[in-house]
C-alpha positions in Angstrom: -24.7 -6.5 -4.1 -21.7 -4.2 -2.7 -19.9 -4.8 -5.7 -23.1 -3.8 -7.9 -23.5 -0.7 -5.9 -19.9 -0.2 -6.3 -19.9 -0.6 -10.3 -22.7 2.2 -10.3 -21.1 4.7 -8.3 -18.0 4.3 -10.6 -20.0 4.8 -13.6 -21.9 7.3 -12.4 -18.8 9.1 -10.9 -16.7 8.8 -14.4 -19.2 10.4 -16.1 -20.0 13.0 -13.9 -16.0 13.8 -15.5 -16.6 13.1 -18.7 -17.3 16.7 -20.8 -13.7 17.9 -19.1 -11.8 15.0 -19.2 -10.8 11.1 -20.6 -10.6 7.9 -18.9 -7.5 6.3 -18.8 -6.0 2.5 -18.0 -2.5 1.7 -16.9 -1.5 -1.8 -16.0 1.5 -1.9 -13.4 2.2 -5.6 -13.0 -1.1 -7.4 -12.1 -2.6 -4.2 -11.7 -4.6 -2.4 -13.9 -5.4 1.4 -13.1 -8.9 3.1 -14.5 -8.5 6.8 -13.9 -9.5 9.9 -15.7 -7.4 12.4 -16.8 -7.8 16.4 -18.7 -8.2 17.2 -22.1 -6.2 19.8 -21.4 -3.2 18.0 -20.0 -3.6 14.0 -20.1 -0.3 13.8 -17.7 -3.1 15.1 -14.8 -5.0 12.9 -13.0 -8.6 14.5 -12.5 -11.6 12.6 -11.4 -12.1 9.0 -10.1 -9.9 6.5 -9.9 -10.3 3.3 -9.2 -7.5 0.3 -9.1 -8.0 -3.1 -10.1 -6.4 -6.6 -9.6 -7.7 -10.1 -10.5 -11.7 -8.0 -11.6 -11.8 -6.8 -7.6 -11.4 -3.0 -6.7 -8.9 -3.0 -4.1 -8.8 1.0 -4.0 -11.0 4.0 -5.5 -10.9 7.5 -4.9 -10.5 10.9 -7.2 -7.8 13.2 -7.9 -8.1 16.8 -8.2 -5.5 18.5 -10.4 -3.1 15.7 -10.1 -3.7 15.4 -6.2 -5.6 12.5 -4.2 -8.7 14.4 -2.6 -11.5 13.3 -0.2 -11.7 9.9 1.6 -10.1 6.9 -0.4 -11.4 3.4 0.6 -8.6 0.4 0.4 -10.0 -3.2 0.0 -7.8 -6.5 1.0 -9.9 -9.6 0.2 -13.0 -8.2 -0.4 -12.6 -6.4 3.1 -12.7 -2.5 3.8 -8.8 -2.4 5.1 -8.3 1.2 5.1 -9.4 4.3 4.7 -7.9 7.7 3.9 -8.6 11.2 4.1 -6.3 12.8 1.7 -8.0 16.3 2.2 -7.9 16.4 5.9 -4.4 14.2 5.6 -5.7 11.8 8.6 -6.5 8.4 8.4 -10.1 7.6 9.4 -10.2 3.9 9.7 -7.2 1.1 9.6 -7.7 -2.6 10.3 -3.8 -4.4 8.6 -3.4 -7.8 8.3 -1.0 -9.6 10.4 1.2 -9.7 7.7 1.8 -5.8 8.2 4.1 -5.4 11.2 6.0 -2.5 12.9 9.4 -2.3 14.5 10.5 0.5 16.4 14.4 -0.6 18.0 13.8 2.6 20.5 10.6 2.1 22.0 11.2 0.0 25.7 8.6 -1.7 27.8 5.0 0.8 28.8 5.8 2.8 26.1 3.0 4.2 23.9 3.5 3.3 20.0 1.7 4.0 17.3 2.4 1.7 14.0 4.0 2.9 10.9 1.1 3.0 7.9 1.5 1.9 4.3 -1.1 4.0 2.9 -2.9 1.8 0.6 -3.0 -1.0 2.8 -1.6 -4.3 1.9 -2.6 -3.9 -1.5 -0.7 -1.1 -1.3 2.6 -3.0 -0.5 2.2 -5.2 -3.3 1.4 -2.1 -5.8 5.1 -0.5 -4.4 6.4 -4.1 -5.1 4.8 -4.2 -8.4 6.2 -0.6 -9.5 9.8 -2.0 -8.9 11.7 -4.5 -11.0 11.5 -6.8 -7.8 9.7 -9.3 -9.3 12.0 -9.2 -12.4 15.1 -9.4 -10.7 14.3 -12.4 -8.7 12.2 -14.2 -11.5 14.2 -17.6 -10.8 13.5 -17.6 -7.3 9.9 -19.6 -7.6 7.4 -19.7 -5.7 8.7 -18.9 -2.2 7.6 -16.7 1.1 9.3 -12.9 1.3 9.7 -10.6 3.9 10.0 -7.1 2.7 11.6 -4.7 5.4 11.7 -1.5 5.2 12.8 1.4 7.3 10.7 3.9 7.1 12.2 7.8 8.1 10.1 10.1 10.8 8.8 11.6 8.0 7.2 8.6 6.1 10.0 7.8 3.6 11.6 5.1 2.6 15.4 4.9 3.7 16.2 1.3 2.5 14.2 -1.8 1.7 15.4 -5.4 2.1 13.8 -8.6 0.8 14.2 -12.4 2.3 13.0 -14.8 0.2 13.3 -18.4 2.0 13.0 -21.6 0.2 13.7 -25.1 0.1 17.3 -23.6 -1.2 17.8 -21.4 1.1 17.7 -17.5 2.1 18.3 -15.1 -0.7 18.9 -11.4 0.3 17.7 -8.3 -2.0 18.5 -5.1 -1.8 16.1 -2.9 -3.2 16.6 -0.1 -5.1 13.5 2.5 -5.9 13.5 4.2 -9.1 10.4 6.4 -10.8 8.2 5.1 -8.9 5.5 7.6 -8.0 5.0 9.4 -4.9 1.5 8.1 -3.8 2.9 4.6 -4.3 5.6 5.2 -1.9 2.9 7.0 1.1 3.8 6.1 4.7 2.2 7.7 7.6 5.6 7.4 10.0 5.4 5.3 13.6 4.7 7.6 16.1 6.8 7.0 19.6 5.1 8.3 23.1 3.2 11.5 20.6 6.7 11.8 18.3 7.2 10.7 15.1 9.7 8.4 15.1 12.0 5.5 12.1 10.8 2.6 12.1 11.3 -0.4 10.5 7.9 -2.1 8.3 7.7 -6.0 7.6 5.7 -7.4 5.2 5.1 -10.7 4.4 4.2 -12.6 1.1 4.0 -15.0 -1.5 6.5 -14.6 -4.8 4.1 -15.9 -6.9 0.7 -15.2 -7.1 0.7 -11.3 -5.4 -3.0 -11.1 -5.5 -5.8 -9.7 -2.9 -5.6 -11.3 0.4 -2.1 -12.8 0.5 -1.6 -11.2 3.8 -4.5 -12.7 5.8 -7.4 -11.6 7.6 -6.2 -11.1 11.5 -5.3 -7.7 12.2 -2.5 -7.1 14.2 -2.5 -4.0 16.8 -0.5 -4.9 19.6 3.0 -4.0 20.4 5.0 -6.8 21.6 8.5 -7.3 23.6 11.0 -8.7 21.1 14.7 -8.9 22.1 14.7 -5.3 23.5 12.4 -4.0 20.1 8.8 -3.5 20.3 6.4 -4.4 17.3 3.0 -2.7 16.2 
């Protein structure tokens, strides 16, 4: 039924676009984007959006001028993960897997941490994987587990990004390099340490093959823990 209710609202929302503008599809890996864009200017995103992997939304939202507006919803295996309020720039709900973890090297015992944020949500993750030539470059590497880490600035940017991928083989390291990928992809809300922002460093765990919707489980994970002098979130 919500996925009925969900398929009317995006046709009545795309239309409610259509005399200005054209809908558009873009496939990054397994995902396939549906957006609209001007007549005017068909590099400018304007309208709803809504992205796609394996026939489930896992996000939708509009753009206004080329710029995410309102309050974006983020799905992870069929589940409401996230949502966003790109107007208002706060975050208005956020339940991440445990695959999602946060690492701040600073923060010592009683301290008060707030997690880093992909925004996006998992899904999210694997959209910034998919808009790399990750997958690509480690094509003969199977079907194994990877850790992405990535260190994430007080300003939400990405400083560097590292990838483990164990197998029966071994432990391959990648270093990961980020080129034209755009900047909504690459959104993090930085850790925040007693009220300060604050670098951090972001795990996320998955499978090489097969990145689709709820990969990273279903227990969120909000506690910070006492790890060899680090404290996770």
């Amino acid at each position: 039924m919500k996925r009925f209710l969900l398929l009317i609202l995006t046709t009545i929302a795309f239309g409610a676009y259509a005399q200005d503008t054209v809908k558009k599809s873009n496939s990054i890996g397994k995902f396939n984007e549906q957006f609209m864009v001007l007549k005017s200017d068909k590099k400018v995103k304007h309208g709803f959006y809504q992205l796609i992997i394996d026939k489930k939304v896992v996000a939708s939202g509009k753009y206004v001028q080329g710029q995410r507006a309102g309050i974006w919803n983020f799905y992870n295996d069929d589940q409401l993960e996230q949502q966003y309020d790109y107007t208002a720039k706060k975050v208005v709900s956020n339940a991440p897997p445990a695959a999602i973890q946060t690492v701040i090297d600073a923060a010592a015992p009683g301290d008060s941490i707030v997690p880093a944020i992909k925004l996006g949500g998992y899904n999210g993750f694997k959209m910034l994987v998919a808009s790399t030539d990750f997958e690509t470059a480690v094509s003969d590497a199977g079907s194994n587990k990877v850790t992405h880490a990535l260190v994430i600035d007080e300003n939400g940017e990405i400083k560097s990004w590292v990838a483990t991928i164990k197998s029966s083989d071994g432990i391959k390291i990648v270093t990961q390099k980020i080129v034209d990928v755009p900047a909504d992809i690459l959104a993090f809300i930085p850790a925040k340490l007693n009220g300060k922002t604050v670098s951090s460093t972001v795990t996320f765990n998955s499978e090489m093959k097969g990145f689709g919707p709820g990969a990273g489980g279903d227990a969120p994970n909000t506690r910070a823990n006492q790890r060899g002098g680090r404290r996770r979130g």
